[in-house]
C-alpha positions as CSV (number, residue, x, y, z in Angstrom):
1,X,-39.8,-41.8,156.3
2,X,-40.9,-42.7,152.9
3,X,-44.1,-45.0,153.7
4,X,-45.5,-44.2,157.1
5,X,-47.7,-47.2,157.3
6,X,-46.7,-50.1,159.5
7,X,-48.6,-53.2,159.4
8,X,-50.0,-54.5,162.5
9,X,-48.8,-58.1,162.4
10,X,-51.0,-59.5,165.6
11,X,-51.9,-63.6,163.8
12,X,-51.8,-66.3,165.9
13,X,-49.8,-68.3,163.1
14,X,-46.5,-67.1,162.7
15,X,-46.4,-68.8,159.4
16,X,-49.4,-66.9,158.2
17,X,-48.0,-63.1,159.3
18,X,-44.8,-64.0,157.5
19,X,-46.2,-64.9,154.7
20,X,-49.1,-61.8,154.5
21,X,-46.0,-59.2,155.7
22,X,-43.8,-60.6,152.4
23,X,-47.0,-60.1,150.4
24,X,-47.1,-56.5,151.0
25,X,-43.5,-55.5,152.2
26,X,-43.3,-53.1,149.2
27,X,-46.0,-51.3,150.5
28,X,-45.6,-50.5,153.3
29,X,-42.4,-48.7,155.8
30,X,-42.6,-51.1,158.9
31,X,-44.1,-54.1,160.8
32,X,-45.7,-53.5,164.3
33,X,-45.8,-56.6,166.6
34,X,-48.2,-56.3,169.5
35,X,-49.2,-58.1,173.0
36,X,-50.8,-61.3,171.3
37,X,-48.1,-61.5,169.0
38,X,-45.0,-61.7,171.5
39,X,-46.8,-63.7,173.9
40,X,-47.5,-66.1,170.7
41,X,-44.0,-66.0,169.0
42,X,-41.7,-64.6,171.6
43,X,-38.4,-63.6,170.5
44,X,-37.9,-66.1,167.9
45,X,-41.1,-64.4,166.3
46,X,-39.6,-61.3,166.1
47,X,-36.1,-62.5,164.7
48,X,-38.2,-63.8,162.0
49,X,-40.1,-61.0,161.4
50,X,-36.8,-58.9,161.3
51,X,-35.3,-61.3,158.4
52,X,-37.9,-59.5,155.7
53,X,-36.1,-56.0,156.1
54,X,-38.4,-54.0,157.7
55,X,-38.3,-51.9,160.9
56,X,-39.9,-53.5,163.8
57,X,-42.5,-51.7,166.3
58,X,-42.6,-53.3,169.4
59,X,-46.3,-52.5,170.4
60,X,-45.4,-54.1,174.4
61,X,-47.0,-51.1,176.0
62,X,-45.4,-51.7,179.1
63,X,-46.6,-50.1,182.2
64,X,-45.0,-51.3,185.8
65,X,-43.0,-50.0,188.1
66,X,-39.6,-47.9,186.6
67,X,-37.2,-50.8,187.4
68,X,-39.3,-53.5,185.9
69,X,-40.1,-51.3,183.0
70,X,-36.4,-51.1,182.5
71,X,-35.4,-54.2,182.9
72,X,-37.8,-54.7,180.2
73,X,-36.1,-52.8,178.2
74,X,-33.2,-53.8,178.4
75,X,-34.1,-57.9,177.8
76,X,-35.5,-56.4,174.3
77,X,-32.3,-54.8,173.2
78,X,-31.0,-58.1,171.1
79,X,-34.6,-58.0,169.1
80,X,-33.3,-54.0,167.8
81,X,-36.7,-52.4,167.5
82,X,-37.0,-49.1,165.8
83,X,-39.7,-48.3,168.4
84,X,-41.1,-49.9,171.6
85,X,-43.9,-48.2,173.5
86,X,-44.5,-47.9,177.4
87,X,-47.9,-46.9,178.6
88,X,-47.6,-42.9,179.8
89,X,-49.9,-43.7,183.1
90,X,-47.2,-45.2,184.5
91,X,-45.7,-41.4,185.4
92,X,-42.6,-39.4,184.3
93,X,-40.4,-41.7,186.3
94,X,-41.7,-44.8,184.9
95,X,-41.0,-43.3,181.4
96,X,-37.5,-41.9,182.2
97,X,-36.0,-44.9,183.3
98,X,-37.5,-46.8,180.4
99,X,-36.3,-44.0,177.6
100,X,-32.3,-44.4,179.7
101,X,-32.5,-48.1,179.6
102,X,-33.3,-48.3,175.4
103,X,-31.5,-49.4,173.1
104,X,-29.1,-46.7,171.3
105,X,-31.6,-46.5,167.8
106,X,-34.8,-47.6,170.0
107,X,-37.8,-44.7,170.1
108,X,-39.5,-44.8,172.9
109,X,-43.1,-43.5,172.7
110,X,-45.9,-43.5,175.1
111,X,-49.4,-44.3,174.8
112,X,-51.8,-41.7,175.7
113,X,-55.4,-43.0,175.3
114,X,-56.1,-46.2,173.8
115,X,-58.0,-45.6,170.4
116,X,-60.8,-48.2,171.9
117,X,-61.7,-45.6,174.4
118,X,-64.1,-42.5,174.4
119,X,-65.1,-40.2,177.4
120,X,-67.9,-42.3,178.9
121,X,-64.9,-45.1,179.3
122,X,-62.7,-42.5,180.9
123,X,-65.3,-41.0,183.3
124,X,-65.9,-44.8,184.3
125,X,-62.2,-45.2,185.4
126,X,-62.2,-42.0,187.3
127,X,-60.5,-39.9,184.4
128,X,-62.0,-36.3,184.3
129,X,-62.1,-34.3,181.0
130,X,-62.5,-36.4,178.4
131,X,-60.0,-38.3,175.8
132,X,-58.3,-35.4,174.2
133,X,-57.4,-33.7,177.3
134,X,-56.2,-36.7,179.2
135,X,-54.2,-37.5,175.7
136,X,-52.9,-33.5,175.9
137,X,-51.9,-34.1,179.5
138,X,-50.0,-37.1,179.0
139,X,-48.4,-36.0,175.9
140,X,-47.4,-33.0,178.0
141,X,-45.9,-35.2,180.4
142,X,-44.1,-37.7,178.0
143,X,-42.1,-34.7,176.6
144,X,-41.2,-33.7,179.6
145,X,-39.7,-37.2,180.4
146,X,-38.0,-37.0,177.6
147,X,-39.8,-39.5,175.6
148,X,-39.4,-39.5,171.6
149,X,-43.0,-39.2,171.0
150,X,-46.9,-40.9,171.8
151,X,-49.3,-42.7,170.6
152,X,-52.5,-41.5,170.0
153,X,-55.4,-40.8,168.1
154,X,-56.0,-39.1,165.0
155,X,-58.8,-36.8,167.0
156,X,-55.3,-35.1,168.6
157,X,-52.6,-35.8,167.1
158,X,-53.0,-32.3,165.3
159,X,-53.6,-30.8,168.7
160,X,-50.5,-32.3,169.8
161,X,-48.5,-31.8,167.8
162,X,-49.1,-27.8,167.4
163,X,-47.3,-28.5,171.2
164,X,-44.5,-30.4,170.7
165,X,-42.9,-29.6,167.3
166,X,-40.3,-32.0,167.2
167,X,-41.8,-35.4,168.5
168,X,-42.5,-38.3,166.8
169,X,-45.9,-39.1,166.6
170,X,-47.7,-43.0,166.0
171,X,-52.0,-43.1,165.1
172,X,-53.1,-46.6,165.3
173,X,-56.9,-47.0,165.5
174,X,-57.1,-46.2,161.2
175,X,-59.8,-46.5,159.0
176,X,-60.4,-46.2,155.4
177,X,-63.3,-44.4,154.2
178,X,-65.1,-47.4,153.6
179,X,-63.6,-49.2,156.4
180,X,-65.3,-50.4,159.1
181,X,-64.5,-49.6,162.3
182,X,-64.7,-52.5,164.5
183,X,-63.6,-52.1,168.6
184,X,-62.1,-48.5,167.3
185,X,-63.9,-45.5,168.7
186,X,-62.2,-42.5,167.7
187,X,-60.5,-43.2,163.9
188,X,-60.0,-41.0,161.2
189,X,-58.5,-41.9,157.8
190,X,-54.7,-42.2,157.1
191,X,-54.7,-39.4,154.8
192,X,-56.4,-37.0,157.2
193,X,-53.6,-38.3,160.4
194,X,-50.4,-37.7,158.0
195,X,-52.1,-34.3,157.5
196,X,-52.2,-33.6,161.1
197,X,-48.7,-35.1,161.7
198,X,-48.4,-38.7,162.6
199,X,-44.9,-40.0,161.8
200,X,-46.0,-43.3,161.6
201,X,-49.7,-44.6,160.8
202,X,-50.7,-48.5,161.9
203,X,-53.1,-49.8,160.2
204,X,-53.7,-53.9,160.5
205,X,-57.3,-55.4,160.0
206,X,-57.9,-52.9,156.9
207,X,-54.9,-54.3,155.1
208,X,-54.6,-58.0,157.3
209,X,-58.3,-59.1,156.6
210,X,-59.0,-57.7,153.2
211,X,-59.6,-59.9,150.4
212,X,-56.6,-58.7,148.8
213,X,-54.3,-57.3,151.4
214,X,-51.6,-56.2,148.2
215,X,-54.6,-54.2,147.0
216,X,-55.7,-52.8,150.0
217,X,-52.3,-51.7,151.0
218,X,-51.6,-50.6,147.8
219,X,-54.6,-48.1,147.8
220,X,-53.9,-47.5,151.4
221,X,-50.4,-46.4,150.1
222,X,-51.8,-44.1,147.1
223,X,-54.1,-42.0,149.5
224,X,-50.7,-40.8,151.4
């Protein structure tokens, strides 16, 4: 993958995230569309989306039962995403009916720990050991579902991916170093994830709500 970075396209306007995603489609590799985008824009968003070129992330994190999860799946295969994720709480039978029931050139990743998370959150919900060991538990699991990678946070991406060599590996929750980190808990920089070995590095209010968002992808861009 040349450019890593895929924009996180979550406006309520779809007017608005067209027009900011052609502004800096030569700077980054991909758009991600989230929850408050599909519920927005439904299909028709996403078909418009597609028309500018770029690979589309499906950022759906599903998370129900396996047959509604596939069934899902299956009523996203005309939108052709490069890469939907499922939530990997739902357990390994959850994840390997969703990974049988994707589209042919679809990855299928699962989320481990949501970036706006940190330990206290986890003990609250009955989660023992912290974020990076639930994250390296999950991961764990997702391979062994035979998922194509996780999500996850730059804190162990590196972590996880000294375990699983070959998976395919998406940070959201990224910060410049002058970037403020809003309802993110655990960021790090985009140069400091690609060096732990994300394959693919979201970054939206950074580029989305910058003054310039050509300038601030572009100098997202030159740090990678």
């Amino acid at each position: 993958m040349s450019n890593p970075v895929y924009l996180a396209l979550d406006l309520p306007r779809l007017d608005s995230a067209l027009a900011l995603a052609q502004k800096v489609r030569g700077h980054i590799g991909g758009v991600k569309l989230g929850l408050e985008f599909f519920c927005a824009h439904g299909h028709h968003g996403v078909h418009e989306v597609a028309k500018l070129g770029l690979p589309i992330f499906l950022d759906l994190k599903l998370h129900d039962i396996p047959n509604t999860v596939a069934a899902a799946m299956q009523s996203i295969h005309v939108l052709e995403p490069a890469i939907v994720t499922i939530h990997a709480a739902g357990g390994r039978a959850m994840m390997e009916d969703a990974k049988a029931a994707a589209g042919e050139h679809c990855k299928v990743v699962a989320v481990t720990v949501l970036t706006s998370l940190d330990d206290d959150d986890l003990t609250a919900v009955g989660v023992p050991g912290g974020a990076h060991d639930q994250a390296l538990r999950l991961a764990d699991l997702a391979q062994e579902a035979g998922l194509d990678g996780i999500v996850c946070s730059g804190h162990e991406v590196g972590a996880i991916h000294k375990r699983w060599k070959n998976g395919f590996f998406v940070v959201p929750g990224l910060r410049p170093e002058s970037g403020q980190t809003a309802d993110q808990k655990r960021i790090v920089t985009p140069r400091a994830a690609r060096n732990d070995g994300a394959s693919v590095l979201v970054i939206g209010r950074p580029i989305s709500r910058a003054e310039d968002p050509v300038a601030a992808a572009r100098a997202i861009e030159a740090t990678l």
